[in-house]
C-alpha positions in Angstrom: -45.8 -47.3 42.2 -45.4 -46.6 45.8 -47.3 -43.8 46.1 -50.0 -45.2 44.2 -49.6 -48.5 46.5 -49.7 -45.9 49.7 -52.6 -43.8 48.7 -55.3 -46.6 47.9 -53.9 -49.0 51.0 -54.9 -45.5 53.2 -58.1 -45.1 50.9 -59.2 -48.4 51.0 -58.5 -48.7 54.6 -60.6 -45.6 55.8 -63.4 -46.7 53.3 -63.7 -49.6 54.6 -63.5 -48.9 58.2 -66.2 -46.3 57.7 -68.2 -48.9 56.0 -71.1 -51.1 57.8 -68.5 -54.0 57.4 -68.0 -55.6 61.1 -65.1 -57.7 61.3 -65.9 -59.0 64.2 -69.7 -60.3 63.2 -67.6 -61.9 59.8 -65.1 -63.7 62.5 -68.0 -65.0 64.5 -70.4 -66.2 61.9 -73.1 -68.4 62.5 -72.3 -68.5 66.1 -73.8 -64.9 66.5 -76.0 -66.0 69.5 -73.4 -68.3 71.4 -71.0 -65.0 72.1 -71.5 -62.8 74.6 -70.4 -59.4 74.7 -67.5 -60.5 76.9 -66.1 -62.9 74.2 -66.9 -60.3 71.2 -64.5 -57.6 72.9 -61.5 -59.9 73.6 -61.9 -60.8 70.1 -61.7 -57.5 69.0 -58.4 -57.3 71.4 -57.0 -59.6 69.9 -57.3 -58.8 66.0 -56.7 -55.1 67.3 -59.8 -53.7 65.7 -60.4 -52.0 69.4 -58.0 -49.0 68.7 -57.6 -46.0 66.6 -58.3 -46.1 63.2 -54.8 -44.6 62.3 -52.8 -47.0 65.1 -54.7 -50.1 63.4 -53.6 -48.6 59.7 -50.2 -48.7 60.9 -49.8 -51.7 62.7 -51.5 -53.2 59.5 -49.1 -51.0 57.2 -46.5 -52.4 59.1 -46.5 -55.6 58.8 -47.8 -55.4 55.1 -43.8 -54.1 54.6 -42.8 -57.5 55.7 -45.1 -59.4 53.6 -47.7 -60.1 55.9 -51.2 -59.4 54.5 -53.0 -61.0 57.9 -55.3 -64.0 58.4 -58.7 -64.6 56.1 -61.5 -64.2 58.9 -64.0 -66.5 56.7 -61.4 -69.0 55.8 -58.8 -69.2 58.7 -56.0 -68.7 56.5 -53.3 -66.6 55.6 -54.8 -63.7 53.0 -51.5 -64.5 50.5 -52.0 -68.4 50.5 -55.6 -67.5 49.8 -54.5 -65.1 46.7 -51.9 -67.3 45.8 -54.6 -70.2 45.4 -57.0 -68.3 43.6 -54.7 -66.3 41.4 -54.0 -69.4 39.5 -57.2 -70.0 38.7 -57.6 -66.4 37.7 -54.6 -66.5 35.6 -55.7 -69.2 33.6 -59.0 -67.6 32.6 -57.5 -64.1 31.8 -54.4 -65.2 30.1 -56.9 -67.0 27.8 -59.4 -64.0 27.3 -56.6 -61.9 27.1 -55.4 -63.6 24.1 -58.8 -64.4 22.7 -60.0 -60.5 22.4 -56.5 -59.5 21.8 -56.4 -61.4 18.3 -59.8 -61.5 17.2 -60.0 -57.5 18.5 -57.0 -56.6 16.0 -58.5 -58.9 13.3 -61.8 -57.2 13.2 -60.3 -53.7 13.2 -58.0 -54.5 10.5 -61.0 -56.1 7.9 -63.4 -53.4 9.0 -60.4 -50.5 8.4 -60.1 -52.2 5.1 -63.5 -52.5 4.2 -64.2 -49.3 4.9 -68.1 -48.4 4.3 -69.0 -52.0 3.2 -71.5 -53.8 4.9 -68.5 -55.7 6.2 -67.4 -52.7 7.9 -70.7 -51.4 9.3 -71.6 -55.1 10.6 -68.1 -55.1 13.1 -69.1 -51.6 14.2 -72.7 -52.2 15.0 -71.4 -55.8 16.5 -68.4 -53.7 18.6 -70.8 -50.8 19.9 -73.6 -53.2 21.0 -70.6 -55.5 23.0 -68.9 -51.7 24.6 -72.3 -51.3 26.2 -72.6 -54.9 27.1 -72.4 -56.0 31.1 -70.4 -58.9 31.6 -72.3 -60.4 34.1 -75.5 -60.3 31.8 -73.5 -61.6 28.7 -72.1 -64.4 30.9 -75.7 -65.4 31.9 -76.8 -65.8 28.0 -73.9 -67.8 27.2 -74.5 -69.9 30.2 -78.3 -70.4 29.3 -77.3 -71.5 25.6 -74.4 -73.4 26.2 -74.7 -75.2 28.9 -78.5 -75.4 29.6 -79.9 -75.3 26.6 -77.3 -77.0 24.4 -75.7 -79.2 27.0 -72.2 -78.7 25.3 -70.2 -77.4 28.3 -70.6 -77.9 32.5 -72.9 -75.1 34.8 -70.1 -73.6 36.5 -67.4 -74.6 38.8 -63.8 -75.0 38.1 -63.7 -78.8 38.9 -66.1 -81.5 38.5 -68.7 -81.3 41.0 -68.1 -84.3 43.8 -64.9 -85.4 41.7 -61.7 -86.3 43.8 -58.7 -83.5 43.2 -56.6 -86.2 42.1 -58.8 -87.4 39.6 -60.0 -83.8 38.1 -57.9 -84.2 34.3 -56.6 -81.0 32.7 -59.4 -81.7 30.5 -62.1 -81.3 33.0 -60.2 -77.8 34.2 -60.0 -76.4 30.3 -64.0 -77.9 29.9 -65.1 -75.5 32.9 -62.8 -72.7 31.8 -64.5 -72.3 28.4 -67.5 -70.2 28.9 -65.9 -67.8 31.3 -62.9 -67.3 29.4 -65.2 -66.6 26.2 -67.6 -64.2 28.0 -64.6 -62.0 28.9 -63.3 -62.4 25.2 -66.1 -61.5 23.5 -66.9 -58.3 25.4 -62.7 -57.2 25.5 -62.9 -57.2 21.5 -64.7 -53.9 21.0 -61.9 -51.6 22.2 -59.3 -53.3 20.3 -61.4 -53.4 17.3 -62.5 -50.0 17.0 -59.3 -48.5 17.8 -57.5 -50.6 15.3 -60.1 -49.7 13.0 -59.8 -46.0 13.2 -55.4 -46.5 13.5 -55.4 -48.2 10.4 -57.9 -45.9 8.2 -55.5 -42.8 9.1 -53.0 -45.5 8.0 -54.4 -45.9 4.8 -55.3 -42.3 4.0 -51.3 -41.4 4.4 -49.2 -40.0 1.5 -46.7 -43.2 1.7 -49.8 -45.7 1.1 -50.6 -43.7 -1.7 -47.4 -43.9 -3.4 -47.5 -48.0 -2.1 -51.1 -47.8 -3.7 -49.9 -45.8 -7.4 -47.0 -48.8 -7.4 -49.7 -51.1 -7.7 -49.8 -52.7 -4.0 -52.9 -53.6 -2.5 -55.1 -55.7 -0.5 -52.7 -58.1 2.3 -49.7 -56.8 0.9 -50.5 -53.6 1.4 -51.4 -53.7 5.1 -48.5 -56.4 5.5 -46.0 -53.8 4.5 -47.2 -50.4 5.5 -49.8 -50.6 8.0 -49.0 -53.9 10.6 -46.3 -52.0 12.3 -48.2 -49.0 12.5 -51.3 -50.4 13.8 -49.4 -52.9 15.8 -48.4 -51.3 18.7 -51.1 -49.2 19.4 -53.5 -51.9 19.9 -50.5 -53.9 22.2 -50.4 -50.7 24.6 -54.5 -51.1 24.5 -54.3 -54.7 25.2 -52.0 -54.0 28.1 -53.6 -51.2 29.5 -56.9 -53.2 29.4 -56.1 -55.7 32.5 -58.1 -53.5 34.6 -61.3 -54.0 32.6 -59.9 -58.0 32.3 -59.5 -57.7 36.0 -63.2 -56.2 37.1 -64.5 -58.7 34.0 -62.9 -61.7 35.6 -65.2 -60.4 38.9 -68.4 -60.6 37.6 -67.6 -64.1 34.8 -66.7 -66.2 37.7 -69.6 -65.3 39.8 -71.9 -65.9 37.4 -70.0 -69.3 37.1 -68.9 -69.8 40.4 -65.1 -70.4 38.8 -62.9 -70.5 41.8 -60.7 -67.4 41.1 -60.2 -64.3 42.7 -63.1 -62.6 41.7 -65.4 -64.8 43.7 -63.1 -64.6 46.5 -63.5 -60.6 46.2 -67.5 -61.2 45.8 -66.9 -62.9 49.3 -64.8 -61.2 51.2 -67.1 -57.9 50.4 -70.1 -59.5 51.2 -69.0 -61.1 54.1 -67.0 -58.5 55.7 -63.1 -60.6 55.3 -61.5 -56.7 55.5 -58.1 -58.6 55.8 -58.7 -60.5 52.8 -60.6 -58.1 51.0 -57.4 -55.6 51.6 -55.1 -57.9 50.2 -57.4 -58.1 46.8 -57.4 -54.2 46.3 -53.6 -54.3 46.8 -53.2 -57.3 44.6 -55.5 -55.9 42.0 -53.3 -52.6 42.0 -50.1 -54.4 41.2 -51.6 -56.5 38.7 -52.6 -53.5 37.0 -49.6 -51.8 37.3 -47.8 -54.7 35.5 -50.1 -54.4 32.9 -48.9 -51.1 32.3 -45.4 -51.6 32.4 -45.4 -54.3 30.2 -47.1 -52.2 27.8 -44.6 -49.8 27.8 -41.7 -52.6 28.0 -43.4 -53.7 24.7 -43.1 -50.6 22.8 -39.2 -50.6 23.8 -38.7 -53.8 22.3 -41.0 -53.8 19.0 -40.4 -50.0 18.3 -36.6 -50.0 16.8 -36.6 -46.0 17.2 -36.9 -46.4 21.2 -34.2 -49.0 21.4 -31.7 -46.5 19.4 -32.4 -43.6 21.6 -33.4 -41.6 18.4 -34.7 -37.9 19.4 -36.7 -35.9 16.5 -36.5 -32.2 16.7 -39.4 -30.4 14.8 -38.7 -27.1 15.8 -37.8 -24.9 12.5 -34.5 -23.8 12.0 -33.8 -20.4 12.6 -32.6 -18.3 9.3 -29.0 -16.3 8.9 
């Protein structure tokens, strides 16, 4: 983890200093034409963007040890209240896609593995393919157009209210505008899940210990209950897990569309805007979030795979004969 953290914060760093990004034009804003040269290279003296490349990536490298990501350029904050702020709003939204896709992924591959070559079967795949070569951002903007404009059932966009007080926004309001995001991301996360538990389970099924379950007269739920859950299981938890990079870059695109106050709108900003402070501090953040997806995926097979927690080691190699 900390060489992955050290290589992209020195990647990301160089790209975006070689980048047309100008910190100083994001700091000034709309008052371009009020400062003069004068004023624009004190500025730069005092966010340090003056010097070397290399002195500037370790004076920021340094004080990113001590937990200081530096100050947002387009909001005047620090970059970790900012992340902080947004990341709840994130979490929300991908906790609940997460889950979403997660079940009704697993659910799909499971009645398409046992439906093999029914029309059941060919429907989920035709239904997953078309969603894996989906865009997010365009399947946001048809749910958006029949939901909300067409239908009227759920708000535009926006996390809150529009021109409602923050004490008065209800936790209904928050879970009303947190619907259609949270299903865009859903429905296009189901296809990997589904597929791969499709294909899991039919080797499953084709195995010589179903076909003794089979010739002892199990079948249908009970069959998959007892010989195929487990097997299928934790497969499409290490997917799930591995996946919050895809949730992560999905969550970018949903709440732009929507304009859901979360950190993928805040990334949209600081890119376009040129916040490299804050935009630093997302590309690390991003990085650790996906790291913790990992390890939790490999956490999970500790503690739902019995023959991990025993420390059992299987040697295939064939035994020599006397």
């Amino acid at each position: 983890m900390v060489t992955l953290l050290f290589a992209i914060c020195l990647i990301s760093f160089l790209l975006i200093k070689n980048s047309p990004i100008d910190p100083i034009q994001a700091y000034i804003g709309a008052d371009m034409l009020k400062v003069g040269p004068e004023q624009r290279e004190k500025i730069a003296e005092y966010w340090g963007v003056d010097q070397p490349v290399m002195v500037q990536f370790l004076n920021w490298g340094s004080a990113l040890l001590t937990g200081d990501l530096g100050t947002s350029m387009i909001f005047r904050r620090p970059v970790i209240d900012i992340i902080g702020e947004r990341f709840l709003n994130s979490l929300a939204l991908m906790i609940s896609a997460w889950v979403l896709s997660g079940m009704i992924g697993f659910a799909m591959g499971v009645v398409a593995a046992m439906k093999k070559g029914t029309w059941i079967d060919r429907i989920i795949k035709w239904y997953c393919f078309t969603l894996a070569s989906t865009p997010t951002f365009w399947m946001g903007l048809l749910i958006l157009i029949v939901f909300a404009v067409w239908l009227k059932w759920f708000p535009i966009g926006m996390g809150v209210p529009a021109g409602v007080l923050a004490e008065n926004v209800t936790m209904v309001d928050r879970i009303n505008h947190l619907i259609l995001p949270a299903i865009t991301l859903s429905i296009v996360g189901v296809a990997n899940v589904a597929l791969h538990t499709r294909q899991k389970l039919i080797d499953v099924l084709a195995s010589d210990y179903v076909l003794f379950a089979r010739a002892r007269g199990e079948q249908g739920f009970v069959l998959f209950w007892r010989h195929g859950l487990r097997n299928v299981a934790l497969p499409a938890i290490t997917l799930q897990f591995a996946a919050f990079s895809e949730l992560f870059g999905g969550a970018v695109l949903a709440e732009q569309v929507f304009s859901y106050p979360g950190l993928g709108q805040a990334t949209v900003e600081a890119g376009l805007r040129g916040d490299v402070p804050l935009l630093l501090g997302l590309v690390i953040f991003s990085t650790i979030f996906v790291f913790v997806g990992n390890l939790l995926a490999d956490l999970s097979y500790r503690l739902l795979d019995p023959r991990m927690r025993e420390g059992r080691i299987y040697d295939f190699k064939p035994q020599s004969k006397k």
